[in-house]
HTML snippet that shows the backbone in 3Dmol.js (N, CA, C, O; Angstrom):
<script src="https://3Dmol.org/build/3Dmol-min.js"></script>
<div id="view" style="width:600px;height:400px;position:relative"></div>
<script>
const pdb = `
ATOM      1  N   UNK A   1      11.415  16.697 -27.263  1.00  0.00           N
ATOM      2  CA  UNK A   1      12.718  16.447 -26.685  1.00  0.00           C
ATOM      3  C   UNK A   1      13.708  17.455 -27.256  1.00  0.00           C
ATOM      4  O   UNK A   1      13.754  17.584 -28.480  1.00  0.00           O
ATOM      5  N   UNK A   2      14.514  18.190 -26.463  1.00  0.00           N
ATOM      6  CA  UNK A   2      15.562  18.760 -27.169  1.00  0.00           C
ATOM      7  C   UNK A   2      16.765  18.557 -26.540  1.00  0.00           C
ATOM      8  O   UNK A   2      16.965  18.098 -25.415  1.00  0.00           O
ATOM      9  N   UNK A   3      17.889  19.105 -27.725  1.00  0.00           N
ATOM     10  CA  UNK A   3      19.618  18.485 -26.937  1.00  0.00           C
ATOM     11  C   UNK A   3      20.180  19.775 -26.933  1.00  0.00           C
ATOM     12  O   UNK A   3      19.879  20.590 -27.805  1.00  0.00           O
ATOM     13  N   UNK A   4      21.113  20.077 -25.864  1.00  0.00           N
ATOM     14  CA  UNK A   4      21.527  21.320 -26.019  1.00  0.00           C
ATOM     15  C   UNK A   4      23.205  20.498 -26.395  1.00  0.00           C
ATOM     16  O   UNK A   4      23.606  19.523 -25.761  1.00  0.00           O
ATOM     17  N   UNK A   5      23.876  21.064 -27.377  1.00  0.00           N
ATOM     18  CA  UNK A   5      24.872  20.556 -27.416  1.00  0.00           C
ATOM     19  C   UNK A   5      26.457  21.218 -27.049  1.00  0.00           C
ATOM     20  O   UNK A   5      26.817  22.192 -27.709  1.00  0.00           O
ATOM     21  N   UNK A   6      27.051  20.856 -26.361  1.00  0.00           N
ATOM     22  CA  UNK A   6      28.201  21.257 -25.447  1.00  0.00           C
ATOM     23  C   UNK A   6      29.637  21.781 -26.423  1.00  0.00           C
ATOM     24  O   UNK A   6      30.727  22.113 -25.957  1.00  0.00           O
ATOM     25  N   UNK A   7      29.231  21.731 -27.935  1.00  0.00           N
ATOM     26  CA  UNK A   7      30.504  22.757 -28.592  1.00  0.00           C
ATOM     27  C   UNK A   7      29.587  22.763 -29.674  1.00  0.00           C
ATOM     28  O   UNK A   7      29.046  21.797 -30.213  1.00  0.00           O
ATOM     29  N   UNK A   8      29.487  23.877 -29.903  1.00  0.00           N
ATOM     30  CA  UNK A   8      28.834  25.222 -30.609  1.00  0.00           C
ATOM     31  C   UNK A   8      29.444  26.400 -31.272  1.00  0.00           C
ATOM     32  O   UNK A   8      30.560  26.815 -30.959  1.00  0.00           O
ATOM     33  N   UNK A   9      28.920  26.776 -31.922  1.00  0.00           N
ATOM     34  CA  UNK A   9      29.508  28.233 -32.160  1.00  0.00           C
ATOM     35  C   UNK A   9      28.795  29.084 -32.154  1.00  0.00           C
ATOM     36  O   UNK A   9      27.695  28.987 -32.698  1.00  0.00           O
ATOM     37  N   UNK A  10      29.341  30.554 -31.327  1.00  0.00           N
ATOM     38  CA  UNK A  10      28.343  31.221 -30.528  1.00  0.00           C
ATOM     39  C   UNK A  10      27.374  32.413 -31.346  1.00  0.00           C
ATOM     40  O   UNK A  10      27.218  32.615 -32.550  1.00  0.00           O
ATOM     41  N   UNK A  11      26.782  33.127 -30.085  1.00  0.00           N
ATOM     42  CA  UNK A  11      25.995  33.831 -31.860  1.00  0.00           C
ATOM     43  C   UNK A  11      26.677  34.342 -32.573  1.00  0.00           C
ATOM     44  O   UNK A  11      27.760  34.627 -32.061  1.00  0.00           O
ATOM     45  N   UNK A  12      26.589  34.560 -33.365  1.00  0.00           N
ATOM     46  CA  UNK A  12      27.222  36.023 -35.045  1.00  0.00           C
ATOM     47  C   UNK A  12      28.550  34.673 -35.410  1.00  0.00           C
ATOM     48  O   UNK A  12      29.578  35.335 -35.555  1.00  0.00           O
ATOM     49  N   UNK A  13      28.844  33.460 -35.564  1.00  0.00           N
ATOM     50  CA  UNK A  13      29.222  32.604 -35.905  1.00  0.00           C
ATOM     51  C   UNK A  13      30.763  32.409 -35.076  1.00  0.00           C
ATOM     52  O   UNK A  13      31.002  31.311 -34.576  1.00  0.00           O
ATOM     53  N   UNK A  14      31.759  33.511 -34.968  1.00  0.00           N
ATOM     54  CA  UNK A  14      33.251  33.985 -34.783  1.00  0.00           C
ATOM     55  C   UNK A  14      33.465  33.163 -34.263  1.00  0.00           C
ATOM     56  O   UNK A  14      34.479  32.617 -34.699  1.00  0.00           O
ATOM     57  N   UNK A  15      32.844  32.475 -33.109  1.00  0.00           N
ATOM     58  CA  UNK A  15      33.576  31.419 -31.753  1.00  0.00           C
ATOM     59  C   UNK A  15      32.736  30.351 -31.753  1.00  0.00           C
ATOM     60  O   UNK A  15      31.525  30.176 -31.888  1.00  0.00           O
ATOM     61  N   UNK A  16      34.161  29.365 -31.478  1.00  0.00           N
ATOM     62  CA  UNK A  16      33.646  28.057 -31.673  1.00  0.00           C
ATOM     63  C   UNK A  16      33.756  27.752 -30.017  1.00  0.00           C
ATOM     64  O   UNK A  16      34.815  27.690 -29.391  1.00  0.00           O
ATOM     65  N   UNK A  17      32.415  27.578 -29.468  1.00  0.00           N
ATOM     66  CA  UNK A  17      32.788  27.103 -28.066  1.00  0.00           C
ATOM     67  C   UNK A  17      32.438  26.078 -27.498  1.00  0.00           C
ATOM     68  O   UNK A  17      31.329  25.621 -27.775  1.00  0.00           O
ATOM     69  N   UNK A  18      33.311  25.385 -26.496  1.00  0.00           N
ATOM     70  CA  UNK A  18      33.353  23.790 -26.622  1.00  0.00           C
ATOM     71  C   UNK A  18      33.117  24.113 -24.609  1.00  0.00           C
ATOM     72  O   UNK A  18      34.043  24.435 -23.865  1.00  0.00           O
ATOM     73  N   UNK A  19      32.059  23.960 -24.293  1.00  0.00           N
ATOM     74  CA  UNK A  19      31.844  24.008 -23.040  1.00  0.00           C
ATOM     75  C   UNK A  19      32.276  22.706 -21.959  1.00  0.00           C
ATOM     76  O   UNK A  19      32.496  21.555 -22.337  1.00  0.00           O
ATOM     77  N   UNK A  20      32.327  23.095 -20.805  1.00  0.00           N
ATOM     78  CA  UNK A  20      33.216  21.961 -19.750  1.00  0.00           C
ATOM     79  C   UNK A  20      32.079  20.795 -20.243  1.00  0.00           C
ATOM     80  O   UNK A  20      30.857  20.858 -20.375  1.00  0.00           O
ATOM     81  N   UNK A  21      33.055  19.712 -20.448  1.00  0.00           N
ATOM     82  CA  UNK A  21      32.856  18.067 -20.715  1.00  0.00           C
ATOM     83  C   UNK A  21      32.469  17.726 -22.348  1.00  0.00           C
ATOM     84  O   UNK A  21      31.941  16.729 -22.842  1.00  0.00           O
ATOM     85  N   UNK A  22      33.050  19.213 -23.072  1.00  0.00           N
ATOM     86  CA  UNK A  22      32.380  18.686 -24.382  1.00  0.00           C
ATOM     87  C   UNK A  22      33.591  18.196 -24.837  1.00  0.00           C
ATOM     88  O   UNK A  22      34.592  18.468 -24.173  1.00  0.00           O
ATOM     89  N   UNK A  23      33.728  17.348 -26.107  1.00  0.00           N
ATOM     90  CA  UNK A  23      35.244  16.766 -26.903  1.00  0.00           C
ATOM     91  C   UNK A  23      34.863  17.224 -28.272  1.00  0.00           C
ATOM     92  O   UNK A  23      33.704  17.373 -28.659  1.00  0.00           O
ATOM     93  N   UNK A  24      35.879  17.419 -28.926  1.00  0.00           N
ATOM     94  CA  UNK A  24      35.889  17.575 -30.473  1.00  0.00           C
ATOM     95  C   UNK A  24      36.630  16.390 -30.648  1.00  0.00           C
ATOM     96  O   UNK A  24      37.790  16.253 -30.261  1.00  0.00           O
ATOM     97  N   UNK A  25      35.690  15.180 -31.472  1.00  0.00           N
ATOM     98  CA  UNK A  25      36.140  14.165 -31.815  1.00  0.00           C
ATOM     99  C   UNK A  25      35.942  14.314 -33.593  1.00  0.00           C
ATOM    100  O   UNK A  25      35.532  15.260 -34.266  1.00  0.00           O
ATOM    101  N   UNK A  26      36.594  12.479 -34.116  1.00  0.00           N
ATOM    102  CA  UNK A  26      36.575  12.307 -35.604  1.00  0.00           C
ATOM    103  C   UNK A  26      36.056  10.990 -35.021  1.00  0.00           C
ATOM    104  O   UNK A  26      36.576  10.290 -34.152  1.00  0.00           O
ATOM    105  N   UNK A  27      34.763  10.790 -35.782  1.00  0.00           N
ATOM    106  CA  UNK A  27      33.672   9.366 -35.973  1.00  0.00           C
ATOM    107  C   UNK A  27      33.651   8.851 -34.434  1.00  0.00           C
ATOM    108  O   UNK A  27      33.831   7.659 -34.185  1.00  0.00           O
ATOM    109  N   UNK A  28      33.343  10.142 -33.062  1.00  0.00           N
ATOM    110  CA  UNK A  28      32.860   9.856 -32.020  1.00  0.00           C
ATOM    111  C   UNK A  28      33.925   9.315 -30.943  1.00  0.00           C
ATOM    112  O   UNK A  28      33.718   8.837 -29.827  1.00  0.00           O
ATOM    113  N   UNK A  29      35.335   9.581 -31.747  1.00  0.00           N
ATOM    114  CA  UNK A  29      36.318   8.756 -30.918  1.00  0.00           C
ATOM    115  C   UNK A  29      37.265   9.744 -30.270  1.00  0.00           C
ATOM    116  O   UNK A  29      38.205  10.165 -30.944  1.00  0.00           O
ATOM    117  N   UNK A  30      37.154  10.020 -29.425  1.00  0.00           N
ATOM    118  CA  UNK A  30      38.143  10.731 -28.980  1.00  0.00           C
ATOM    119  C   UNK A  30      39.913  10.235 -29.247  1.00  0.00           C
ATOM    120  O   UNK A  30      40.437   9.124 -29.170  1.00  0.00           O
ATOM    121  N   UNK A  31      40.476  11.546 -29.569  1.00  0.00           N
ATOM    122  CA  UNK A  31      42.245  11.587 -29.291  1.00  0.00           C
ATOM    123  C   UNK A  31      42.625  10.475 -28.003  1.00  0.00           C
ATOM    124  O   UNK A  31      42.084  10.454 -26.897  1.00  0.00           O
ATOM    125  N   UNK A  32      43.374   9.855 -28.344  1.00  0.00           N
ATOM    126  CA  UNK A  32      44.102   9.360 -27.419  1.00  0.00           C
ATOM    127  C   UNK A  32      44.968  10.404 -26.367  1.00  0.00           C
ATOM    128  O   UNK A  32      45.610  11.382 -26.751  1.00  0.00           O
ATOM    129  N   UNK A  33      44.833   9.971 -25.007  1.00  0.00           N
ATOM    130  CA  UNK A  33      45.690  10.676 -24.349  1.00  0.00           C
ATOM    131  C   UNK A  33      47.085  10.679 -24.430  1.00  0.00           C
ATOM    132  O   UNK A  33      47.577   9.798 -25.136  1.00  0.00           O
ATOM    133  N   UNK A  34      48.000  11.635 -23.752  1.00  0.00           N
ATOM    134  CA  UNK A  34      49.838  11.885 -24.358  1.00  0.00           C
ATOM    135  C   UNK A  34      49.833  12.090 -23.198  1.00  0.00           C
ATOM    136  O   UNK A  34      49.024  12.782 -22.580  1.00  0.00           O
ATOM    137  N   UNK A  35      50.839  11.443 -22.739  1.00  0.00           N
ATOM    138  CA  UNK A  35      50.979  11.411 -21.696  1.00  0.00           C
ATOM    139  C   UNK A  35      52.312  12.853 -21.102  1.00  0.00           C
ATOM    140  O   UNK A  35      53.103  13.616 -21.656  1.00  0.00           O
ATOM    141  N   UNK A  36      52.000  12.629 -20.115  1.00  0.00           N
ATOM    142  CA  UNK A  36      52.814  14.759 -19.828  1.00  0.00           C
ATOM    143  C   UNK A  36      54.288  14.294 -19.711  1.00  0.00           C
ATOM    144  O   UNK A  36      54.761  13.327 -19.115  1.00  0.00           O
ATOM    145  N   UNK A  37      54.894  15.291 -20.474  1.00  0.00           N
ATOM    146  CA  UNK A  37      56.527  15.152 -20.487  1.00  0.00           C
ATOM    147  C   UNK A  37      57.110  15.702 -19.478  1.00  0.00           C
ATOM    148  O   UNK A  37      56.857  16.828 -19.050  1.00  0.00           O
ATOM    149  N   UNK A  38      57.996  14.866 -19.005  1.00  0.00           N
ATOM    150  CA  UNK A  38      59.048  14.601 -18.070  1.00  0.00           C
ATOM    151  C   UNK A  38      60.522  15.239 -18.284  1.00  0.00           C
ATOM    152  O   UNK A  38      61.300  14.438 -18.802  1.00  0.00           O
ATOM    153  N   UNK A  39      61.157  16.716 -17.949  1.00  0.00           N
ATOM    154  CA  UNK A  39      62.319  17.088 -18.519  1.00  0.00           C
ATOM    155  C   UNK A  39      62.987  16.567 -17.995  1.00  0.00           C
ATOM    156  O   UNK A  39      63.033  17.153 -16.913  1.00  0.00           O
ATOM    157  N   UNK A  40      64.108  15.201 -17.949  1.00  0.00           N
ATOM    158  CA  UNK A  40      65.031  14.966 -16.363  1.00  0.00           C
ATOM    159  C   UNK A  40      66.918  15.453 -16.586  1.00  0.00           C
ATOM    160  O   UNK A  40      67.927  15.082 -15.986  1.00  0.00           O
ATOM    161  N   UNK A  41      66.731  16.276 -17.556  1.00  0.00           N
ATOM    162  CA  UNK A  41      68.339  17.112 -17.024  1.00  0.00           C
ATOM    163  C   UNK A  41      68.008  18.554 -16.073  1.00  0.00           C
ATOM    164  O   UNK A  41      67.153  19.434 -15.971  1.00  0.00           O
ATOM    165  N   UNK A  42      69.352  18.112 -15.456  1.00  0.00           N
ATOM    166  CA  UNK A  42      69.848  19.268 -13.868  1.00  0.00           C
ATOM    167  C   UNK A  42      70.802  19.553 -14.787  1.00  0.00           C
ATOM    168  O   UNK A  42      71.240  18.596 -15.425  1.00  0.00           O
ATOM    169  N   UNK A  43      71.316  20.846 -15.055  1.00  0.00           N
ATOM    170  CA  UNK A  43      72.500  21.421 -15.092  1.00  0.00           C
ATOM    171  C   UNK A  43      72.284  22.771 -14.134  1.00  0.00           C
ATOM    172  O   UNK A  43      72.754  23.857 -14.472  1.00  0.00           O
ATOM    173  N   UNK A  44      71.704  22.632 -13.193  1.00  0.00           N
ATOM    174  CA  UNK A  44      72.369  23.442 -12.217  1.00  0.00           C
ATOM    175  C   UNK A  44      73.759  23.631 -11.687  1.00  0.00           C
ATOM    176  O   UNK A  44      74.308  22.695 -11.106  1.00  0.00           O
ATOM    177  N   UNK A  45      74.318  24.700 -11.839  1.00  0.00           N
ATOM    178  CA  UNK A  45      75.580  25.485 -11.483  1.00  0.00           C
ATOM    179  C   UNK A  45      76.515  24.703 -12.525  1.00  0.00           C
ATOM    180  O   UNK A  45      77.636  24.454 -12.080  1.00  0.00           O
ATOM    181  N   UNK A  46      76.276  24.304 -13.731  1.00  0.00           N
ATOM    182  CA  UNK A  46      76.962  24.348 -14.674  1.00  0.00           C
ATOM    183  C   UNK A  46      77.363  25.111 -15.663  1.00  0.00           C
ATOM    184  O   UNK A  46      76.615  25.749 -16.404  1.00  0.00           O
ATOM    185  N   UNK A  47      78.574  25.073 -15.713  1.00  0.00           N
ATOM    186  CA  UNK A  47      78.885  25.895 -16.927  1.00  0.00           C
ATOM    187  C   UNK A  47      78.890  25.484 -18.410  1.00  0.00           C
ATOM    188  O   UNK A  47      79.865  25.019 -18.999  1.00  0.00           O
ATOM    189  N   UNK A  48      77.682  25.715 -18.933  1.00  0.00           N
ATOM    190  CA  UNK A  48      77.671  24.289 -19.897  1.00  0.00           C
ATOM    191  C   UNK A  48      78.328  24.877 -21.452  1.00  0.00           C
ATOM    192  O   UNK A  48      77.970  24.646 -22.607  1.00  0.00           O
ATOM    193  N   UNK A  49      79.371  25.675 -20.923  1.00  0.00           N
ATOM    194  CA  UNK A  49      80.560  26.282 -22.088  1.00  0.00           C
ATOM    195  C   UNK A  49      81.544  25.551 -21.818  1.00  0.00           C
ATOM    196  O   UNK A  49      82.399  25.286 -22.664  1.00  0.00           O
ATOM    197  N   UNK A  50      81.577  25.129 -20.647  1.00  0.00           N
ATOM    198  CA  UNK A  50      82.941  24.175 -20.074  1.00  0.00           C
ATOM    199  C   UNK A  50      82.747  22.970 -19.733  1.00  0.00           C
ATOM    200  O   UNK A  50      83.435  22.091 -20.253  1.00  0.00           O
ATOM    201  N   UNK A  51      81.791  22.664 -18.808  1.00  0.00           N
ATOM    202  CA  UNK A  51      81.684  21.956 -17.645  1.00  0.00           C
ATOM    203  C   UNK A  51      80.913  21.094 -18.043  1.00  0.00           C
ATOM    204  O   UNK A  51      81.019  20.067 -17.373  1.00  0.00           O
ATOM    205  N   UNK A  52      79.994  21.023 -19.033  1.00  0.00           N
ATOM    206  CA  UNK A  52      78.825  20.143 -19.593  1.00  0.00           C
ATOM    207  C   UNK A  52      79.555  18.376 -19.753  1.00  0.00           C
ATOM    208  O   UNK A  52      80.530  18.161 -20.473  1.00  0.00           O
ATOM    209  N   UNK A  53      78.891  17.331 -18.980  1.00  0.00           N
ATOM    210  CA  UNK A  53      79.739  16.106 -19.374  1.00  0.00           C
ATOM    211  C   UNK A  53      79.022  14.787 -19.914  1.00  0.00           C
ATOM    212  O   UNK A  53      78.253  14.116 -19.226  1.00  0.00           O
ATOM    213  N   UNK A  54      79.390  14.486 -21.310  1.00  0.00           N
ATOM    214  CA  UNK A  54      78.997  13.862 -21.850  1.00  0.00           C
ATOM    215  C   UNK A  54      77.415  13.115 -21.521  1.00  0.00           C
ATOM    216  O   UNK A  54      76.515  12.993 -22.351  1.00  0.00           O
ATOM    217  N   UNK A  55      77.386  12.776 -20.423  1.00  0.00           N
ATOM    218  CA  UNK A  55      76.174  12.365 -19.644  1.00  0.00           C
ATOM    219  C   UNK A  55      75.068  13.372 -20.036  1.00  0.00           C
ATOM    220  O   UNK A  55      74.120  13.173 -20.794  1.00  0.00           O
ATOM    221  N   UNK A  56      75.420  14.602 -19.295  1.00  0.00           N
ATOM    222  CA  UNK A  56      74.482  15.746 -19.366  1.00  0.00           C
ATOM    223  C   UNK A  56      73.958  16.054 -21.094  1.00  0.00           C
ATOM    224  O   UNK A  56      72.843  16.157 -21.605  1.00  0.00           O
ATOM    225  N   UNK A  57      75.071  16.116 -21.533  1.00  0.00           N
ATOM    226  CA  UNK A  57      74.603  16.492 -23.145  1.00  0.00           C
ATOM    227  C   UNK A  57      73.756  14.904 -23.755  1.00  0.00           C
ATOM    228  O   UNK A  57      72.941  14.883 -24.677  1.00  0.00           O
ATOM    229  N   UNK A  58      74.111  13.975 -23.144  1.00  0.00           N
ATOM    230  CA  UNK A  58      73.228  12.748 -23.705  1.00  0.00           C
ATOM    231  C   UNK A  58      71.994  13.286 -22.855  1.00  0.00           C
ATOM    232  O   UNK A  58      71.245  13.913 -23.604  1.00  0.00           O
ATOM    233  N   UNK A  59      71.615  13.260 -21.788  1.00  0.00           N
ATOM    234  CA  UNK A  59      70.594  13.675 -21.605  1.00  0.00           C
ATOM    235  C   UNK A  59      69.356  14.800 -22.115  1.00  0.00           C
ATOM    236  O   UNK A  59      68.125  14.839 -22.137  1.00  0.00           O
ATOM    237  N   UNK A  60      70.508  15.670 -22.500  1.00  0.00           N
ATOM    238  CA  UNK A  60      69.878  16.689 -23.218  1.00  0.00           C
ATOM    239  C   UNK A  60      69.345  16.432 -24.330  1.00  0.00           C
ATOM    240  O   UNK A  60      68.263  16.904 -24.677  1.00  0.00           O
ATOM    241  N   UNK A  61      69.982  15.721 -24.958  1.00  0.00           N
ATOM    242  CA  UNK A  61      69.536  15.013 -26.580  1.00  0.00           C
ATOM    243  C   UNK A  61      68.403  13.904 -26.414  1.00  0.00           C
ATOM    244  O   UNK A  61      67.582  13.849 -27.330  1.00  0.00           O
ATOM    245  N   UNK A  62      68.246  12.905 -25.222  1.00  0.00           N
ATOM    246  CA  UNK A  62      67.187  12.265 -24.989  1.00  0.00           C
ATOM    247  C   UNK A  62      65.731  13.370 -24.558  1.00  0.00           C
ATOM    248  O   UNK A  62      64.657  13.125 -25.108  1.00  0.00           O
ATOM    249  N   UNK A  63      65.814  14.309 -23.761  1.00  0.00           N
ATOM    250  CA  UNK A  63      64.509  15.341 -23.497  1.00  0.00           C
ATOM    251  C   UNK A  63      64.346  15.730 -24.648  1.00  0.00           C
ATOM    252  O   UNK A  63      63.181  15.665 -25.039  1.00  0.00           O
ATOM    253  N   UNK A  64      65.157  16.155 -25.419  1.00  0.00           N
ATOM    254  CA  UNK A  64      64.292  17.090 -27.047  1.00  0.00           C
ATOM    255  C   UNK A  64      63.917  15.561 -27.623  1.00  0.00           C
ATOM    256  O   UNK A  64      62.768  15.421 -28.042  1.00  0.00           O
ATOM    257  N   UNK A  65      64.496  14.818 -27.651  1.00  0.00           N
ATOM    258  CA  UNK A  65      64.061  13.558 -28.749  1.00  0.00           C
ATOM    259  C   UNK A  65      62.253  13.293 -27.978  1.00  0.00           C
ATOM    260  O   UNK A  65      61.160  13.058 -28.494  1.00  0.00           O
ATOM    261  N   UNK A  66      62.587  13.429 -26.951  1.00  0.00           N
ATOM    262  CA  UNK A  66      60.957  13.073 -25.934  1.00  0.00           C
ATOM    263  C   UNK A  66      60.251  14.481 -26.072  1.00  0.00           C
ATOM    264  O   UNK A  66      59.340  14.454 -26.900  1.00  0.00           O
ATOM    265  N   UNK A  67      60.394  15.357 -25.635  1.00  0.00           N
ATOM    266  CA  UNK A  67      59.655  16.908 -26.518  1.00  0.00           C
ATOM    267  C   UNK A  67      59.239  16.777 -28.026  1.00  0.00           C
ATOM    268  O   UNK A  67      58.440  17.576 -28.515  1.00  0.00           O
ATOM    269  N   UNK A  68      59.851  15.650 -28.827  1.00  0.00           N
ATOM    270  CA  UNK A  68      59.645  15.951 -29.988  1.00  0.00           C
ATOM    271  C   UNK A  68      58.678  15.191 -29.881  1.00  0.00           C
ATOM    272  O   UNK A  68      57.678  15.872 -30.111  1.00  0.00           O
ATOM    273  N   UNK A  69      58.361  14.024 -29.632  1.00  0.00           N
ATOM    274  CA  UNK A  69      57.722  12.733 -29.617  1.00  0.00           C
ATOM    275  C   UNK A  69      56.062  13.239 -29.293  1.00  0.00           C
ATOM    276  O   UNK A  69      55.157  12.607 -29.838  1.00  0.00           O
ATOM    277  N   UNK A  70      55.786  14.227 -28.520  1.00  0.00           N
ATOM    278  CA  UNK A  70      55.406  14.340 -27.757  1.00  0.00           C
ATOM    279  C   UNK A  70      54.712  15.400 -28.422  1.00  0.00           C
ATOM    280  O   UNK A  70      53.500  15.263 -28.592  1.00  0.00           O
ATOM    281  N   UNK A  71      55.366  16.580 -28.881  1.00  0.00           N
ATOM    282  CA  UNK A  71      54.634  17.603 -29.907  1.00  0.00           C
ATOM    283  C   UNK A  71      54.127  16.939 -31.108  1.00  0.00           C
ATOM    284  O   UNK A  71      52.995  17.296 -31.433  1.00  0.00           O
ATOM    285  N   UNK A  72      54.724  16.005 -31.893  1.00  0.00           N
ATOM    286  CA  UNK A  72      54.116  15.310 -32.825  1.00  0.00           C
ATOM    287  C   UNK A  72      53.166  14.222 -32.432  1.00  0.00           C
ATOM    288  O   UNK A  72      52.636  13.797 -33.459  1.00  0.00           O
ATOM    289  N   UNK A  73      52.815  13.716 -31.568  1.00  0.00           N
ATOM    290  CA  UNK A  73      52.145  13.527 -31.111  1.00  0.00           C
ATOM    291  C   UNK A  73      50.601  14.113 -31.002  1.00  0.00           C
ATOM    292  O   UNK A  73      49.563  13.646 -31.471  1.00  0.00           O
ATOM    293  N   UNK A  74      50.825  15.302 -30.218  1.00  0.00           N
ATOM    294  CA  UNK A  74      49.646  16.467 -30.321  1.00  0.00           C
ATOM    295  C   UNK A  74      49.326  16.618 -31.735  1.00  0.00           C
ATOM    296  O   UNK A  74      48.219  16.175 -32.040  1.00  0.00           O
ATOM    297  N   UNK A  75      50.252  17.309 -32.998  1.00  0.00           N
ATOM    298  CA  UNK A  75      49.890  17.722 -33.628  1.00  0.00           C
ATOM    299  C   UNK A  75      48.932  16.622 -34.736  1.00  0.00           C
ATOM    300  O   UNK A  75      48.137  16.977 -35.606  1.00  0.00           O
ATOM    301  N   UNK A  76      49.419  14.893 -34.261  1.00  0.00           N
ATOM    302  CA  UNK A  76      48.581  13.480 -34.687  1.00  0.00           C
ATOM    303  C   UNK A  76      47.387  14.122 -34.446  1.00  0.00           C
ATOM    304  O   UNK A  76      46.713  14.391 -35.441  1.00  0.00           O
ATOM    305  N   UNK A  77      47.036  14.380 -33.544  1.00  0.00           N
ATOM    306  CA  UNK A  77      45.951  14.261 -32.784  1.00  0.00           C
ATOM    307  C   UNK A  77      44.901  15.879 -33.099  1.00  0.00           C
ATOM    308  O   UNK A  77      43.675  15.923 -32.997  1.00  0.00           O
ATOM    309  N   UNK A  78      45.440  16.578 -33.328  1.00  0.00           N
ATOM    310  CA  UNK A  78      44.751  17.805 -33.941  1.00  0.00           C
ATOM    311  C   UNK A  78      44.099  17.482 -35.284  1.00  0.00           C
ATOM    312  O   UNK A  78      42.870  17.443 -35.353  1.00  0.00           O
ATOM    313  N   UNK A  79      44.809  17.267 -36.280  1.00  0.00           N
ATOM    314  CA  UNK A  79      45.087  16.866 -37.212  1.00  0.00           C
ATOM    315  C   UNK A  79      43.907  15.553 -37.674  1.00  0.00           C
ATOM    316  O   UNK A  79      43.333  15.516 -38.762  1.00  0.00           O
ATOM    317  N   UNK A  80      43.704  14.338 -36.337  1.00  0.00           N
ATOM    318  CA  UNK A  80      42.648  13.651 -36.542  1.00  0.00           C
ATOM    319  C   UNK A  80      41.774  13.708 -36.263  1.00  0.00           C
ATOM    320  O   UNK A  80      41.151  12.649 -36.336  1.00  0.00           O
ATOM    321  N   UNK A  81      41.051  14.878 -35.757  1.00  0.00           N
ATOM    322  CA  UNK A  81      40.001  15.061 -35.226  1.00  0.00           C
ATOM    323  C   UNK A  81      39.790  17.013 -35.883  1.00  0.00           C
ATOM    324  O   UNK A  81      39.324  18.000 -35.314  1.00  0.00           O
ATOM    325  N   UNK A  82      40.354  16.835 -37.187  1.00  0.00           N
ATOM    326  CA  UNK A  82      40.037  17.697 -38.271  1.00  0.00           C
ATOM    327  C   UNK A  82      40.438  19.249 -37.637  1.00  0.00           C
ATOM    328  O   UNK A  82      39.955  20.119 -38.360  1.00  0.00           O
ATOM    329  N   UNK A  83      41.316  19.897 -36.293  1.00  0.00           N
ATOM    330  CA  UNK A  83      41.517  20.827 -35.971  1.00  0.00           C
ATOM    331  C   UNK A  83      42.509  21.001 -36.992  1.00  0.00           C
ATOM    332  O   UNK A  83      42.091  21.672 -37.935  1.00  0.00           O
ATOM    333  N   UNK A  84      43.544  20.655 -37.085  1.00  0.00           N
ATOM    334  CA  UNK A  84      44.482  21.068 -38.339  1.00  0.00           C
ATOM    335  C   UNK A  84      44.784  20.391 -39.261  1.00  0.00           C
ATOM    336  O   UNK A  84      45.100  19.229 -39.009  1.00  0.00           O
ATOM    337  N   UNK A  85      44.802  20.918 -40.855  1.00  0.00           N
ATOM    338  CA  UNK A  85      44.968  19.908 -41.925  1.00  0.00           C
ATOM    339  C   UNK A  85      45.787  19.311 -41.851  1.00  0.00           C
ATOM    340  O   UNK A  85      46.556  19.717 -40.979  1.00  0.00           O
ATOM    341  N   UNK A  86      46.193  18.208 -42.484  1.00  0.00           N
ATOM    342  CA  UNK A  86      47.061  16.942 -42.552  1.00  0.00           C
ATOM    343  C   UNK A  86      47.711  17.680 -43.449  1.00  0.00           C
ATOM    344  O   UNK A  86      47.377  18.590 -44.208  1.00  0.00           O
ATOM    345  N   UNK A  87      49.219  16.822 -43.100  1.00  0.00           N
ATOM    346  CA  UNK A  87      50.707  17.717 -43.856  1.00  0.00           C
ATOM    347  C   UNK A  87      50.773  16.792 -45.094  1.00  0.00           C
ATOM    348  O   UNK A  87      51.636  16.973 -45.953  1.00  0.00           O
TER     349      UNK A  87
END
`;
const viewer = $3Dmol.createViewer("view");
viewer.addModel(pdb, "pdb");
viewer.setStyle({}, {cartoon: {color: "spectrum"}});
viewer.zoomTo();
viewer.render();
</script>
């Protein structure tokens, strides 16, 4: 019986390759999925030196707070499944 296994590293060692349907898991479990971020400010034809209104700048501060959520998130998830060391 043999297994060919779907992430490898290729000959002469350099590349680590993870072929279609393989996962790099920690103890067989895959990362949880993150779900895809949503930007929802318009400042179209604003002048946002002048014109920016309170609304808009709250909005703006809710998308980075959700960008942030969202990159730390990923980097959970690298991190548990041993791609990048823990901080």
């Amino acid at each position: 019986m043999s297994y060919n296994s779907k992430i490898y590293m290729a000959q002469g060692g350099d590349d680590l390759v993870v072929a279609e349907g393989g996962k790099i898991t920690d103890d067989g479990t895959q990362a949880s999925h993150i779900e895809d971020l949503a930007v929802t400010t318009d400042l179209t034809g604003v002048d946002t030196a002048t014109d920016m209104t309170a609304a808009q700048a709250a909005q703006i501060e809710a998308d980075l707070a959700a960008t942030q959520a969202k990159l730390n998130a990923i980097l959970a998830a690298l991190e548990g499944v041993g791609i990048l060391a823990a901080s």
